[in-house]
C-alpha atoms as one frame of an Amber mdcrd trajectory, in Angstrom:
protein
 164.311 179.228-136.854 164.488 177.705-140.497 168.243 177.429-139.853 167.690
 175.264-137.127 164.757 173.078-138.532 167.221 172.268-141.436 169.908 171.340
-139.817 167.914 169.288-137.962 166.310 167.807-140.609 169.662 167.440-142.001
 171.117 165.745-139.212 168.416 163.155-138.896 168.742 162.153-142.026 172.061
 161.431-142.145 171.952 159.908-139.117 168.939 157.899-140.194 171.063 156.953
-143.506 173.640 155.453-140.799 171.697 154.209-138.997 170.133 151.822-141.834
 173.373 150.647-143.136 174.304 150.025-140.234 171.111 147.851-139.811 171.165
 146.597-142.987 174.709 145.406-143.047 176.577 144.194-139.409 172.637 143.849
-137.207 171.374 141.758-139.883 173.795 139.360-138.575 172.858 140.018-134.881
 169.338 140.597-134.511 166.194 138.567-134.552 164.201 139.368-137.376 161.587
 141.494-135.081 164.553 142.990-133.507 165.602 144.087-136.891 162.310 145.264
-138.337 161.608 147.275-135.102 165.067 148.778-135.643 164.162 149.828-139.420
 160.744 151.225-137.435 162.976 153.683-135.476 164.975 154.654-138.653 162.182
 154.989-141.288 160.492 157.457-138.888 163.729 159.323-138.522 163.815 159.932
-142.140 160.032 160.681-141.939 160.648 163.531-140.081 163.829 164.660-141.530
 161.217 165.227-144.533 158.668 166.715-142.791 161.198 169.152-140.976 162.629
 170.036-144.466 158.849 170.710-145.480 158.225 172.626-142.379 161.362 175.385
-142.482 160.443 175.996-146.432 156.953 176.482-145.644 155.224 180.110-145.517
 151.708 178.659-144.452 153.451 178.614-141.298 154.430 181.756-139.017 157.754
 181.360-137.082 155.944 180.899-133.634 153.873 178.141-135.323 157.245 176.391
-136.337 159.190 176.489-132.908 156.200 174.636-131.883 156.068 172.267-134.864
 159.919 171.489-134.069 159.950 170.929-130.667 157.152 168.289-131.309 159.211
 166.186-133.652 162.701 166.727-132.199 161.342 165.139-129.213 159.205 162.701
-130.396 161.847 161.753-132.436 163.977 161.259-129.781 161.997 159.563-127.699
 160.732 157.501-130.323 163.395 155.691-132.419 166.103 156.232-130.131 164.158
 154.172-127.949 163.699 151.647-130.580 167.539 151.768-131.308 167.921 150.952
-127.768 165.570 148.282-127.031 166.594 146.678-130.281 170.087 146.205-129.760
 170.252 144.843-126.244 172.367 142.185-127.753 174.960 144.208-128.602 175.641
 146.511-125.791 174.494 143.800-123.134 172.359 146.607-120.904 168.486 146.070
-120.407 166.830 148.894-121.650 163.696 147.718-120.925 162.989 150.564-118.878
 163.171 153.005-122.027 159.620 150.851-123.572 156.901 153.378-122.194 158.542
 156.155-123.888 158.299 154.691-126.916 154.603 155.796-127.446 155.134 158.618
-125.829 157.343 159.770-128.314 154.674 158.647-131.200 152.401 160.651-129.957
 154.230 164.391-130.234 154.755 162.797-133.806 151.492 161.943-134.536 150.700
 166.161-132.707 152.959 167.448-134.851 151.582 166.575-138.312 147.853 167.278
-136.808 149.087 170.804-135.277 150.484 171.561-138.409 147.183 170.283-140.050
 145.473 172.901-138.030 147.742 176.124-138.744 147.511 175.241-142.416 143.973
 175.044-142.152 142.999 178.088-139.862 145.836 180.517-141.955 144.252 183.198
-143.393 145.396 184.098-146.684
């Protein structure tokens, strides 16, 4: 399971690193200045949880079953979160209305936001 939670980590962020050039240099052009913060939104949390997924495979606080857990809540919040950003944002580059993605959005923050307070709670309830 650590295997997994770093790569993952790994690949979000370098996709996160990407994604921010990519923000930083050709949608700076593009986007509305909202458009482009929301966009850095979607990647800074990326890279948030890239971090926290590094912090969670190297941690023993936390018992294997604990961390499947843990993972699943980020990899999908993740998703749900900043890649719905990354949509919504650049509408004005791929020409297709994503409005319909918006109510995931906090959907997605939330199994974030579960995911640092479940880990909260195994850390505190471990017995040592």
């Amino acid at each position: 399971m650590d295997k997994k939670i770093t790569l993952t980590a790994l690949v979000f962020g370098f996709v996160s690193i990407v994604l921010g050039a990519f923000g930083a240099h050709t949608l700076k052009k593009i986007l509305e200045v909202d458009q482009l913060s929301s966009f850095e939104t979607g990647v800074k949390f990326m890279m948030y949880h890239a971090l926290f997924l590094l912090f969670i495979a190297t941690n023993q606080l936390i018992d294997s079953k604990q961390k499947k857990i843990i993972y699943s809540l980020v990899l999908f919040g993740t998703i749900l979160f900043s890649f719905s950003i990354f949509l919504l944002t650049t509408t004005a580059i791929t020409g297709i209305n994503f409005k319909f993605v918006g109510p995931i959005t906090p959907i997605g923050g939330l199994f974030l936001i579960f995911s640092w307070g479940v880990t909260f709670y195994y850390i505190v309830v471990k017995k040592s």
